[in-house]
C-alpha positions, 0 to 999 in steps of 0.5 A, spaced: 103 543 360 108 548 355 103 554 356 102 552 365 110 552 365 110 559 361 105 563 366 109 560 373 116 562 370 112 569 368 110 569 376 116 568 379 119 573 375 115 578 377 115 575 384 123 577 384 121 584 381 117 586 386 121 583 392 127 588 388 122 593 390 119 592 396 127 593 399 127 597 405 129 604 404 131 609 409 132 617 407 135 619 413 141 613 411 146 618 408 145 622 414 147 617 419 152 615 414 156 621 414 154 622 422 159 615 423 164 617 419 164 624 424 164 621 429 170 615 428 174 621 426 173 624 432 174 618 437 181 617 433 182 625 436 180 624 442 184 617 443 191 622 441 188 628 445 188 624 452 194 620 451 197 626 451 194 630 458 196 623 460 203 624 458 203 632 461 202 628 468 208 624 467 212 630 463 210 635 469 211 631 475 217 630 479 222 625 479 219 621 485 212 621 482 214 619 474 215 611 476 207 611 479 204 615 473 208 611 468 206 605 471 200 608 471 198 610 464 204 608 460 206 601 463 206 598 455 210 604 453 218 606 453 219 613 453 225 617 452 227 624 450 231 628 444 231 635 447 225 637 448 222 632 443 219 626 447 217 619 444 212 614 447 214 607 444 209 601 444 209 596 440 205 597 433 206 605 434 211 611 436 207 618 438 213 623 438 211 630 442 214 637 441 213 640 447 218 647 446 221 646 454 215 647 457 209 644 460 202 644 458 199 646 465 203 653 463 198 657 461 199 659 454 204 653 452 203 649 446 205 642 444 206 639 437 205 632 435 206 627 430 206 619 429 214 616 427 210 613 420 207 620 419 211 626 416 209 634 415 212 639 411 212 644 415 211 644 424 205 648 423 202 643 419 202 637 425 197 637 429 197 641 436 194 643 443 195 650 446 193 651 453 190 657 457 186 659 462 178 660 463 175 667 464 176 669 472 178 661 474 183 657 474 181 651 470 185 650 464 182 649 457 185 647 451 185 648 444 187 643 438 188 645 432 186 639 427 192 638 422 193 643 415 188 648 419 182 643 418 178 646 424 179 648 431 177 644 437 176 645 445 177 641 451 174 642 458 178 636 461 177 632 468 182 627 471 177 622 474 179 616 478 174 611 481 176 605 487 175 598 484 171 592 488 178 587 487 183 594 490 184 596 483 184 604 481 181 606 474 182 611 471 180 616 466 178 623 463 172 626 461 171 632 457 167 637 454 168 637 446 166 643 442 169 647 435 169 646 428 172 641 424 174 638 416 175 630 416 177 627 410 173 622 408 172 618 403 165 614 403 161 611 397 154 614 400 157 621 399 164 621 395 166 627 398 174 629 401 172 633 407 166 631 411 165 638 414 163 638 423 160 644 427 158 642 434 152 646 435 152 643 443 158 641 447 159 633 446 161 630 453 167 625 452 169 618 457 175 616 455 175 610 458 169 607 455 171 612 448 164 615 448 161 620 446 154 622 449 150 629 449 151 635 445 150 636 438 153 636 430 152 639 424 154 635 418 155 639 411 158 634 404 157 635 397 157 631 391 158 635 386 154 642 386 149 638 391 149 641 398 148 635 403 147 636 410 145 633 417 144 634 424 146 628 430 144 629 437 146 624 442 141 622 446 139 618 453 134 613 453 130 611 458 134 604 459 141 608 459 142 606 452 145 611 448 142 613 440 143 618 435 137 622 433 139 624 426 136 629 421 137 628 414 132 633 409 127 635 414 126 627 416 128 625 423 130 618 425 133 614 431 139 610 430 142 606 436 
């Protein structure tokens, strides 16, 4: 009996051992990882980027059209002004943007700005939005230059509008996004500072359901002297179900 009890605690150890072993393992992981951090970093940028293309409609618009856009994008919000410095006050946050007397339909006209918890030595430092006009049209672009100089960005943007069955209107914007990017971050899978982004193809943004969907990134990390990169594509499923095919040492995975 003493000998049987040995030979099935010996079983159910090596059981437990090969299960360890047995775990999943997916090498394109740390890819994906370093894509998701890319990305909520860049849906955070787009969130401050729209609500300030929203407040140039309220910044350029007559006194007549102010209430309707207020009500219309900034109904939870206070806004005053301080000169040329205007505050939009919601309940948890206070964006503060420089606007230098001068709006940003102008071409050539750039807008500083900052939350009131987050401070900067220097202006040069906060991030910004420059306006100018595309080559030979007159559609305007923006370029945004991440805080500290980390990258510069640039915006294509549509105002769009949709009627609601229930009488209602929505509204939002989409936009081209494309440039070069550093993010801090800090994550266990890679343990590095900045997260490094090119997008290598224009991504495409829907503010209202803040998404990206098409275009490219290319993603660099180090974790000491090794060099770690990954490629994200967004693409469209058959089903209208967007993934994110990932390319991480040469081996490809989609991740939806």
């Amino acid at each position: 009996m003493r000998r049987l009890i040995m030979i099935l605690a010996a079983a159910v150890a090596l059981t437990g051992c090969k299960i360890e072993e047995a775990e999943s393992y997916e090498p394109t992981r740390r890819g994906y990882f370093m894509f998701r951090d890319a990305e909520e970093e860049l849906v955070g940028i787009m969130d401050d980027v729209i609500r300030v293309f929203f407040f140039d409609l309220y910044y350029s618009a007559t006194e007549e059209e102010k209430e309707n856009i207020h009500n219309r994008y900034f109904y939870t919000s206070r806004i005053y002004s301080k000169g040329d410095e205007w505050h939009i006050v919601d309940i948890n946050r206070e964006m503060i943007i420089c606007t230098g007397g001068k709006s940003l339909h102008e071409e050539g006209t750039t807008w500083r700005y900052r939350y009131a918890d987050t401070h900067y030595s220097n202006e040069s430092d906060m991030p910004s939005l420059t306006s100018r006009a595309k080559d030979g049209t007159e559609e305007m672009l923006y370029d945004f230059a991440l805080p500290y100089g980390r990258g510069l960005l640039e915006f294509a943007p549509r105002h769009m509008s949709q009627n609601l069955s229930d009488g209602t209107v929505r509204y939002w914007v989409e936009t081209t996004v494309s440039g070069i990017g550093e993010f801090v971050c800090e994550h266990r899978y890679y343990r590095e500072d900045t997260l490094s982004c090119e997008i290598t193809e224009p991504l495409s943004y829907n503010s209202w359901h803040r998404s990206f969907r098409d275009g490219i990134m290319k993603l660099t990390a180090y974790v000491g002297e090794e060099k770690r990169e990954a490629e994200a594509k967004y693409i469209m499923q058959n089903n209208n179900r967007m993934a994110v095919l990932i390319k991480y040492n040469g081996l490809f995975q989609t991740y939806y």
